[in-house]
C-alpha beads as a LAMMPS data file, in Angstrom:
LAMMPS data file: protein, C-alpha beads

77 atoms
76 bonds

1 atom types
1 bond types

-500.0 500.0 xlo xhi
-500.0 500.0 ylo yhi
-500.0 500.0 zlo zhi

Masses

1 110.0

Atoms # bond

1 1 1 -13.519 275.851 340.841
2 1 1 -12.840 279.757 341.703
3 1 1 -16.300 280.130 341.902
4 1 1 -16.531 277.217 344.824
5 1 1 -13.092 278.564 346.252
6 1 1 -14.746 282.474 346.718
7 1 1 -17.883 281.326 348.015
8 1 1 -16.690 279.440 351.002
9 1 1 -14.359 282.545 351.174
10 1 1 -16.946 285.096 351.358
11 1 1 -18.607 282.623 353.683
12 1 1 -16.402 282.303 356.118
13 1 1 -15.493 286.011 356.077
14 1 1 -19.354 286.851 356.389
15 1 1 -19.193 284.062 359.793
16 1 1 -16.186 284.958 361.572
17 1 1 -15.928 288.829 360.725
18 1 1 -19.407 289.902 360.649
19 1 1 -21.873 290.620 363.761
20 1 1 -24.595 288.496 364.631
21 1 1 -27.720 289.981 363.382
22 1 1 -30.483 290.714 365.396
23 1 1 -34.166 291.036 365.596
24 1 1 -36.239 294.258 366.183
25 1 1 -38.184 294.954 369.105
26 1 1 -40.982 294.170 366.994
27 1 1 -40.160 290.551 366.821
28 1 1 -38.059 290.026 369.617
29 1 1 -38.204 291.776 372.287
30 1 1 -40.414 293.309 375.206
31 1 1 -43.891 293.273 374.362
32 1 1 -44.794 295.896 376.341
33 1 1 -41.449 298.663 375.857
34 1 1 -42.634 301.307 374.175
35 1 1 -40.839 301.073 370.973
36 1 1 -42.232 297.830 370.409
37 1 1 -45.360 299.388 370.140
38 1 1 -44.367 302.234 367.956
39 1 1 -42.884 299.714 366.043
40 1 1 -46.042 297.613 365.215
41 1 1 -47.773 300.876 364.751
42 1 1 -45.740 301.755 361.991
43 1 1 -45.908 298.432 360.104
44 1 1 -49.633 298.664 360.639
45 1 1 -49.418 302.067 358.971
46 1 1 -47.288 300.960 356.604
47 1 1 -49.107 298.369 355.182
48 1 1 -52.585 300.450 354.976
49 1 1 -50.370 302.940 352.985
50 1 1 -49.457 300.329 350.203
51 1 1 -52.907 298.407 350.594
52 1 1 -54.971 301.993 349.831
53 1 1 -52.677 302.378 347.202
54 1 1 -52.765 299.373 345.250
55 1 1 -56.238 299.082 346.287
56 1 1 -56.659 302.131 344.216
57 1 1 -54.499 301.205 340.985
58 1 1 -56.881 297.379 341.084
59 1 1 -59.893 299.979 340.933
60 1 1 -58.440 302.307 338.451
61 1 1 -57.476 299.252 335.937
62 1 1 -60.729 297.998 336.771
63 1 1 -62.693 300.913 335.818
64 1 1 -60.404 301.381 332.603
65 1 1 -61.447 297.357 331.153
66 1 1 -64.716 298.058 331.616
67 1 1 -65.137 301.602 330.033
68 1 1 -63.495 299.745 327.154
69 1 1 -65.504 296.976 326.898
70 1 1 -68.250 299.131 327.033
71 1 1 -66.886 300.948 324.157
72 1 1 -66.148 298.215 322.209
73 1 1 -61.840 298.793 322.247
74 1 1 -61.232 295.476 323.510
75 1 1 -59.693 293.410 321.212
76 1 1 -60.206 289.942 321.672
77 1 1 -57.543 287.415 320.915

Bonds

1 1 1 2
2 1 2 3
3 1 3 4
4 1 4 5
5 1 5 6
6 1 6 7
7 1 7 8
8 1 8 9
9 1 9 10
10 1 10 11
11 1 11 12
12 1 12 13
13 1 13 14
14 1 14 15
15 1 15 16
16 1 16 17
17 1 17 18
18 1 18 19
19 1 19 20
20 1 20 21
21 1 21 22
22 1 22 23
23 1 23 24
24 1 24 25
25 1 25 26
26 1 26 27
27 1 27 28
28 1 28 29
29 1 29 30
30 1 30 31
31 1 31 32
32 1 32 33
33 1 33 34
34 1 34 35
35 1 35 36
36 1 36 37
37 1 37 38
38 1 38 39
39 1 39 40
40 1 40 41
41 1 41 42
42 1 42 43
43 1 43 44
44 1 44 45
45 1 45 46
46 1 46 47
47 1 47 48
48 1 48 49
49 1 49 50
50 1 50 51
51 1 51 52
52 1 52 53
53 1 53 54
54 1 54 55
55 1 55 56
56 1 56 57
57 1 57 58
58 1 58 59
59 1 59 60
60 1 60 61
61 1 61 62
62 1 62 63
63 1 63 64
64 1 64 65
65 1 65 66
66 1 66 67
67 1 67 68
68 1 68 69
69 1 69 70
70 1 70 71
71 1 71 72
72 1 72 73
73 1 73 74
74 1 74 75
75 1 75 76
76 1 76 77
């Protein structure tokens, strides 16, 4: 029962107490202000970033499987 009583407490502190939140330009917004477009450069950039990287840890575990299959380390279950 506390648990149900301090959830609808911290519920309606979090709606009458708290501001609205709001979008970035990025989603809502000008399309053509200028930090909109800074802003979709930077996720753009952003997600290249952590695509080349993870692309590069796939390869890497990649290339590690098959050097041991090719030496015979893989155990097989």
């Amino acid at each position: 029962m506390n648990k149900i009583i301090s959830i609808f407490t911290f519920t309606l502190i979090m709606f009458f107490i708290a501001e609205p939140i709001q979008a970035c330009a990025t989603c809502y917004g000008a399309t053509d202000a200028a930090a909109t477009e800074g802003l979709n450069w930077a996720i753009i950039s952003l997600l290249g970033t952590t695509g080349g990287v993870l692309t590069g840890i796939i390869i890497a575990i990649i290339s590690i499987v098959k050097k041991a299959e090719k030496h015979g380390k893989i155990i097989e279950k």
